[in-house]
N, C-alpha and C positions, 0 to 999 in steps of 0.2 A: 498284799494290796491288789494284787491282779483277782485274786480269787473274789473281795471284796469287788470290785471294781466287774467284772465278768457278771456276778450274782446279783448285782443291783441292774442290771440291763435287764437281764435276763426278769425280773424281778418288775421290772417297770412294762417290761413291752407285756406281761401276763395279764398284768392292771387293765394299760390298755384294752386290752385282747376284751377283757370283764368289761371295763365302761363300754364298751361300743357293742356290747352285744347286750348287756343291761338295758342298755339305751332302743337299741335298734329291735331286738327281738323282747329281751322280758324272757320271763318264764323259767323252763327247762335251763334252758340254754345260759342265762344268769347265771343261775342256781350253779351249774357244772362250772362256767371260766370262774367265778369267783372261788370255788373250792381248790380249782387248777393253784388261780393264783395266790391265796392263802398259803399252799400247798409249799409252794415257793419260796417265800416271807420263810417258812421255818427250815427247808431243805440249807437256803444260804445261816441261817444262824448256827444250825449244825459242821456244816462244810467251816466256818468260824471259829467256832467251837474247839475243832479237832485242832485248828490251826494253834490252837492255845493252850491245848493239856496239856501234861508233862507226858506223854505218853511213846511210844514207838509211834512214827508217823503211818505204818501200815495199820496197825493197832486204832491211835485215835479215827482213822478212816471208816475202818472196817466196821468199829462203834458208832459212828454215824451214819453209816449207810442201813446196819442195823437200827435203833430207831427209826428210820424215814422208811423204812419197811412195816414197821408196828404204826407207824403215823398213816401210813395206807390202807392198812387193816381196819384201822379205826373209821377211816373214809368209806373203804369197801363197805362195814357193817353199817354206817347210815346209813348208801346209798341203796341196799340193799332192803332194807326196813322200809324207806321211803317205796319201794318198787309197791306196797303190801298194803301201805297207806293208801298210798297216789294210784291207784289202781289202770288211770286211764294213761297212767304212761311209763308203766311196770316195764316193755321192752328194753325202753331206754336206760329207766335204773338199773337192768339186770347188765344192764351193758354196762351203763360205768362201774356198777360194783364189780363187775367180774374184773375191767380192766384195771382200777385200784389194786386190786387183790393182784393179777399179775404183775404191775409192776411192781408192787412190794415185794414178791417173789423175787425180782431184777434185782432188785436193793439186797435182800438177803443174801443172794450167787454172788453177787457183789462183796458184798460185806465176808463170806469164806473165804473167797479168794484172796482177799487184802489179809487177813487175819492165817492164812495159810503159808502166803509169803514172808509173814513174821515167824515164822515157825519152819517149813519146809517148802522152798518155791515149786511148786507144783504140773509148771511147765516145764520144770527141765528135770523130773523125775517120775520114769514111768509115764510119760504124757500120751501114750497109748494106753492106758488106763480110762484116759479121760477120755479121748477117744472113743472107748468101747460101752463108755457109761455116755454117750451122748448118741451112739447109735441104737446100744439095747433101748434106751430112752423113748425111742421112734418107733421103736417093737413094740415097747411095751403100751405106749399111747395106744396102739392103734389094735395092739390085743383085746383093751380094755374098750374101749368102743366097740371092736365087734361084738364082745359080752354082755356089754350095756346094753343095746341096739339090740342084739339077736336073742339072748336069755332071757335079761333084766327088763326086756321091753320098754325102757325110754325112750323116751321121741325130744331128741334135741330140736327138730323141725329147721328155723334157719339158723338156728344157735351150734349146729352144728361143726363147722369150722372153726367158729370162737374159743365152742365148750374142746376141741382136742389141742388149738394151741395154746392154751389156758393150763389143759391137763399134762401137756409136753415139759411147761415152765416149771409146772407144780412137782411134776414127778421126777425131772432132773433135779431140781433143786433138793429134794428126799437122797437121792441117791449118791448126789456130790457131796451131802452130809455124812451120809452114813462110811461113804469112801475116806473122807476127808478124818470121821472118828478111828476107821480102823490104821489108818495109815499116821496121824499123831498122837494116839493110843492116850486121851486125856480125858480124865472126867468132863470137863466144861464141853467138849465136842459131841460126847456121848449124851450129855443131856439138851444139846441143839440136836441132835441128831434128831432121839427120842423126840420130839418138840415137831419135826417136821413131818413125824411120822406120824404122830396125832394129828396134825395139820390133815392129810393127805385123808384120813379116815375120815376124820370130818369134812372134807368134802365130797367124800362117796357117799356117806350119809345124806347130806345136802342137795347131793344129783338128785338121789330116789326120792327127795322130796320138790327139788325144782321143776324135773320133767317125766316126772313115775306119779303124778298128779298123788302126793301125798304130802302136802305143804304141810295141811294144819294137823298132822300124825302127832299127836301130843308125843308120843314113847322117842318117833325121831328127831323133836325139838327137843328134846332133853339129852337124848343122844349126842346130836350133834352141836351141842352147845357144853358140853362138860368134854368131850375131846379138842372143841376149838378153843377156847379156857384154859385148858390144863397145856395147849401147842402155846398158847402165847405168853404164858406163866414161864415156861423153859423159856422161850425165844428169850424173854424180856431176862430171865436168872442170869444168862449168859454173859451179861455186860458185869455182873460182879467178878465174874472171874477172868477181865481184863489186866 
Protein backbone atom coordinates (compact mmCIF):
# COMPACT_ATOMS: atom_id res chain seq x y z
CA UNK A 1 0.00 0.00 0.00
CA UNK A 2 2.70 2.41 0.87
CA UNK A 3 4.52 1.76 -2.42
CA UNK A 4 1.05 2.29 -4.04
CA UNK A 5 0.42 5.21 -2.10
CA UNK A 6 4.23 6.96 -2.52
CA UNK A 7 3.87 6.15 -6.52
CA UNK A 8 0.70 7.86 -7.20
CA UNK A 9 2.16 11.16 -5.52
CA UNK A 10 4.93 10.93 -7.08
CA UNK A 11 2.94 10.14 -10.20
CA UNK A 12 0.52 13.12 -9.76
CA UNK A 13 3.11 15.88 -9.00
CA UNK A 14 5.09 14.72 -12.76
CA UNK A 15 1.41 15.30 -14.39
CA UNK A 16 1.46 18.52 -12.68
CA UNK A 17 4.97 19.25 -13.53
CA UNK A 18 3.53 18.45 -17.62
CA UNK A 19 0.32 20.60 -17.42
CA UNK A 20 2.00 23.67 -16.16
CA UNK A 21 4.71 23.62 -18.49
CA UNK A 22 2.22 22.34 -21.57
CA UNK A 23 0.55 25.19 -20.63
CA UNK A 24 3.08 27.92 -19.79
CA UNK A 25 5.83 26.93 -22.19
CA UNK A 26 4.59 24.51 -25.10
CA UNK A 27 7.10 22.85 -27.15
CA UNK A 28 10.38 21.18 -26.25
CA UNK A 29 9.74 21.40 -22.96
CA UNK A 30 6.06 19.60 -23.11
CA UNK A 31 7.35 17.17 -25.28
CA UNK A 32 10.09 16.12 -22.37
CA UNK A 33 7.67 16.49 -18.65
CA UNK A 34 5.07 14.51 -20.47
CA UNK A 35 7.64 11.70 -21.46
CA UNK A 36 8.97 12.27 -17.73
CA UNK A 37 5.59 11.61 -16.61
CA UNK A 38 4.39 8.88 -18.67
CA UNK A 39 7.70 7.53 -17.67
CA UNK A 40 6.22 7.26 -14.24
CA UNK A 41 2.62 5.80 -14.99
CA UNK A 42 4.77 2.53 -15.89
CA UNK A 43 7.97 2.73 -13.38
CA UNK A 44 4.79 2.55 -10.46
CA UNK A 45 3.05 -0.48 -12.41
CA UNK A 46 6.30 -2.28 -12.41
CA UNK A 47 7.27 -1.49 -8.75
CA UNK A 48 3.32 -3.12 -8.48
CA UNK A 49 3.98 -5.67 -10.38
CA UNK A 50 6.95 -7.07 -8.47
CA UNK A 51 4.92 -6.51 -5.51
CA UNK A 52 2.63 -9.45 -7.00
CA UNK A 53 4.77 -12.25 -8.46
CA UNK A 54 5.60 -15.23 -6.88
CA UNK A 55 8.98 -14.53 -7.23
CA UNK A 56 12.07 -13.87 -4.58
CA UNK A 57 11.47 -10.19 -3.56
CA UNK A 58 15.13 -9.17 -4.67
CA UNK A 59 14.33 -11.18 -7.96
CA UNK A 60 10.81 -9.59 -8.70
CA UNK A 61 12.80 -6.11 -8.03
CA UNK A 62 15.72 -6.62 -9.92
CA UNK A 63 13.08 -7.59 -12.97
CA UNK A 64 11.71 -4.52 -12.84
CA UNK A 65 14.24 -2.15 -12.53
CA UNK A 66 15.37 -4.26 -15.54
CA UNK A 67 12.54 -3.45 -17.82
CA UNK A 68 12.34 0.34 -16.79
CA UNK A 69 15.97 0.33 -17.88
CA UNK A 70 14.86 -1.16 -21.70
CA UNK A 71 11.66 1.27 -21.13
CA UNK A 72 14.60 4.10 -21.15
CA UNK A 73 16.40 2.88 -24.02
CA UNK A 74 13.38 2.95 -25.93
CA UNK A 75 12.90 6.76 -24.74
CA UNK A 76 16.64 7.40 -25.31
CA UNK A 77 16.15 5.97 -29.08
CA UNK A 78 13.18 8.53 -29.78
CA UNK A 79 14.75 11.20 -28.36
CA UNK A 80 17.64 10.65 -30.16
CA UNK A 81 15.99 10.22 -33.69
CA UNK A 82 13.95 13.32 -32.87
CA UNK A 83 17.66 15.23 -32.22
CA UNK A 84 17.98 14.27 -36.63
CA UNK A 85 14.46 15.30 -37.39
CA UNK A 86 14.12 18.42 -35.35
CA UNK A 87 17.35 19.78 -36.35
CA UNK A 88 16.85 23.23 -34.57
CA UNK A 89 16.83 21.65 -31.31
CA UNK A 90 19.31 18.61 -31.82
CA UNK A 91 21.39 19.87 -28.46
CA UNK A 92 18.48 19.38 -26.34
CA UNK A 93 17.47 15.98 -27.83
CA UNK A 94 21.09 14.82 -27.50
CA UNK A 95 20.63 15.77 -24.14
CA UNK A 96 17.77 13.96 -23.18
CA UNK A 97 18.64 11.00 -25.02
CA UNK A 98 21.89 10.70 -23.60
CA UNK A 99 20.31 11.24 -20.15
CA UNK A 100 17.43 8.54 -20.74
CA UNK A 101 20.13 6.27 -21.69
CA UNK A 102 22.12 6.93 -18.29
CA UNK A 103 19.56 6.55 -16.24
CA UNK A 104 18.45 3.26 -17.81
CA UNK A 105 22.12 2.37 -17.08
CA UNK A 106 21.05 3.41 -13.06
CA UNK A 107 18.08 0.88 -13.59
CA UNK A 108 20.26 -1.85 -14.94
CA UNK A 109 23.38 -1.37 -11.73
CA UNK A 110 20.28 -1.49 -10.00
CA UNK A 111 18.50 -4.31 -11.19
CA UNK A 112 22.57 -6.60 -10.66
CA UNK A 113 22.71 -5.63 -7.48
CA UNK A 114 19.07 -6.77 -6.27
CA UNK A 115 19.50 -9.86 -8.41
CA UNK A 116 23.19 -10.41 -6.98
CA UNK A 117 21.69 -10.29 -3.41
CA UNK A 118 19.48 -13.14 -4.28
CA UNK A 119 22.35 -15.02 -5.26
CA UNK A 120 25.59 -13.82 -3.31
CA UNK A 121 25.28 -10.27 -1.21
CA UNK A 122 28.06 -8.47 -2.74
CA UNK A 123 28.71 -6.02 -0.03
CA UNK A 124 29.89 -8.25 2.31
CA UNK A 125 32.08 -10.36 -0.10
CA UNK A 126 35.14 -8.91 -1.43
CA UNK A 127 33.63 -5.44 -1.52
CA UNK A 128 37.05 -4.20 -2.19
CA UNK A 129 36.46 -5.60 -5.40
CA UNK A 130 33.90 -3.27 -6.10
CA UNK A 131 35.86 -0.87 -4.87
CA UNK A 132 38.60 -1.25 -7.39
CA UNK A 133 36.13 -1.81 -10.25
CA UNK A 134 34.54 1.71 -9.48
CA UNK A 135 38.03 3.41 -9.35
CA UNK A 136 39.77 1.51 -12.52
CA UNK A 137 36.18 2.86 -13.80
CA UNK A 138 37.52 6.54 -13.39
CA UNK A 139 40.87 5.42 -15.06
CA UNK A 140 39.41 4.04 -17.50
CA UNK A 141 36.76 6.91 -18.49
CA UNK A 142 39.24 9.28 -18.55
CA UNK A 143 41.79 7.09 -20.62
CA UNK A 144 39.23 6.91 -23.12
CA UNK A 145 38.75 10.50 -23.53
CA UNK A 146 42.21 11.18 -23.69
CA UNK A 147 42.10 8.70 -26.91
CA UNK A 148 39.04 9.96 -28.18
CA UNK A 149 40.07 13.79 -27.79
CA UNK A 150 43.82 13.21 -28.79
CA UNK A 151 43.88 10.11 -31.43
CA UNK A 152 40.22 9.77 -32.48
CA UNK A 153 39.93 13.52 -32.88
CA UNK A 154 36.40 14.01 -31.57
CA UNK A 155 35.30 17.19 -30.41
CA UNK A 156 32.81 16.68 -27.53
CA UNK A 157 32.80 20.75 -27.49
CA UNK A 158 30.35 21.41 -24.40
CA UNK A 159 29.13 17.72 -24.39
CA UNK A 160 32.08 17.22 -22.86
CA UNK A 161 31.42 16.58 -19.20
CA UNK A 162 28.03 15.04 -20.05
CA UNK A 163 29.66 12.68 -22.81
CA UNK A 164 32.37 11.20 -19.69
CA UNK A 165 29.69 10.93 -16.91
CA UNK A 166 27.53 9.13 -19.26
CA UNK A 167 30.69 7.02 -20.37
CA UNK A 168 31.61 6.66 -16.31
CA UNK A 169 27.85 5.01 -15.86
CA UNK A 170 28.09 3.00 -19.01
CA UNK A 171 31.45 1.49 -18.34
CA UNK A 172 30.80 0.58 -14.66
CA UNK A 173 27.92 -0.68 -15.43
CA UNK A 174 30.03 -3.40 -18.32
CA UNK A 175 32.42 -4.00 -15.73
CA UNK A 176 30.01 -4.81 -12.52
CA UNK A 177 28.55 -7.29 -15.18
CA UNK A 178 31.26 -8.93 -16.19
CA UNK A 179 32.41 -9.08 -12.22
CA UNK A 180 29.15 -10.04 -11.13
CA UNK A 181 29.35 -13.25 -14.30
CA UNK A 182 32.73 -14.23 -13.12
CA UNK A 183 31.96 -14.30 -9.56
CA UNK A 184 28.17 -16.27 -9.92
CA UNK A 185 29.62 -18.25 -12.74
CA UNK A 186 26.04 -18.58 -14.57
CA UNK A 187 24.84 -18.67 -17.95
CA UNK A 188 22.13 -15.99 -17.51
CA UNK A 189 24.92 -13.41 -16.09
CA UNK A 190 27.20 -14.34 -18.92
CA UNK A 191 24.76 -13.50 -21.45
CA UNK A 192 23.86 -9.88 -19.52
CA UNK A 193 27.30 -9.61 -19.37
CA UNK A 194 27.98 -10.19 -23.24
CA UNK A 195 24.79 -7.65 -23.69
CA UNK A 196 26.50 -4.82 -21.94
CA UNK A 197 29.34 -5.31 -23.73
CA UNK A 198 27.71 -4.86 -26.96
CA UNK A 199 26.06 -2.06 -25.50
CA UNK A 200 29.37 -0.25 -24.76
CA UNK A 201 30.74 -0.92 -28.54
CA UNK A 202 27.87 0.33 -29.73
CA UNK A 203 28.22 3.44 -28.30
CA UNK A 204 31.89 3.99 -29.21
CA UNK A 205 30.62 3.42 -32.57
CA UNK A 206 27.89 6.09 -31.95
CA UNK A 207 30.53 8.65 -30.49
CA UNK A 208 32.68 8.50 -33.94
CA UNK A 209 29.44 9.26 -35.31
CA UNK A 210 27.89 11.79 -32.90
CA UNK A 211 31.16 13.99 -32.65
CA UNK A 212 33.76 12.49 -35.33
CA UNK A 213 31.08 14.31 -37.78
CA UNK A 214 30.23 10.90 -39.31
CA UNK A 215 26.45 10.69 -38.49
CA UNK A 216 25.14 9.70 -41.76
CA UNK A 217 28.33 6.75 -42.38
CA UNK A 218 25.86 4.25 -43.70
CA UNK A 219 28.67 1.10 -42.71
CA UNK A 220 28.55 2.85 -38.88
CA UNK A 221 24.72 2.99 -38.93
CA UNK A 222 24.59 -0.58 -39.51
CA UNK A 223 27.27 -1.06 -37.20
CA UNK A 224 26.11 0.36 -34.69
CA UNK A 225 22.60 -0.63 -34.83
CA UNK A 226 23.18 -4.70 -34.99
CA UNK A 227 25.53 -4.34 -31.68
CA UNK A 228 22.81 -2.14 -30.07
CA UNK A 229 20.02 -4.91 -31.22
CA UNK A 230 21.86 -7.78 -30.30
CA UNK A 231 22.92 -5.65 -26.44
CA UNK A 232 19.13 -5.31 -25.76
CA UNK A 233 18.06 -8.80 -27.17
CA UNK A 234 20.43 -10.31 -24.28
CA UNK A 235 19.53 -7.43 -21.76
CA UNK A 236 15.75 -8.26 -22.61
CA UNK A 237 16.68 -12.74 -22.67
CA UNK A 238 17.84 -12.20 -19.26
CA UNK A 239 14.28 -11.89 -17.50
CA UNK A 240 13.63 -15.62 -18.79
CA UNK A 241 16.13 -16.86 -16.86
CA UNK A 242 14.47 -15.38 -13.50
Amino acid sequence: MLTLILGIIVCVISLGIFIYLRVTKGGLAGVLSKTVASFCFIALAMLLLAQKIGLNAYFAYGASALVLGLVCGLIGDILLDLKVVYNFHKDQFLYAGMTSFLVGHLFYIASMILFSIGEINIFTTKIYILIAIFAGTILLTFLIWLLSTKVMKLNYEKFTAFVNCYSFILLFTTALSIYLGIIIKSLPMYILSGGFVAFLLSDLVLSTQYFGGKLMDKKLIVINHLLYYIAQIAIASFVYFI
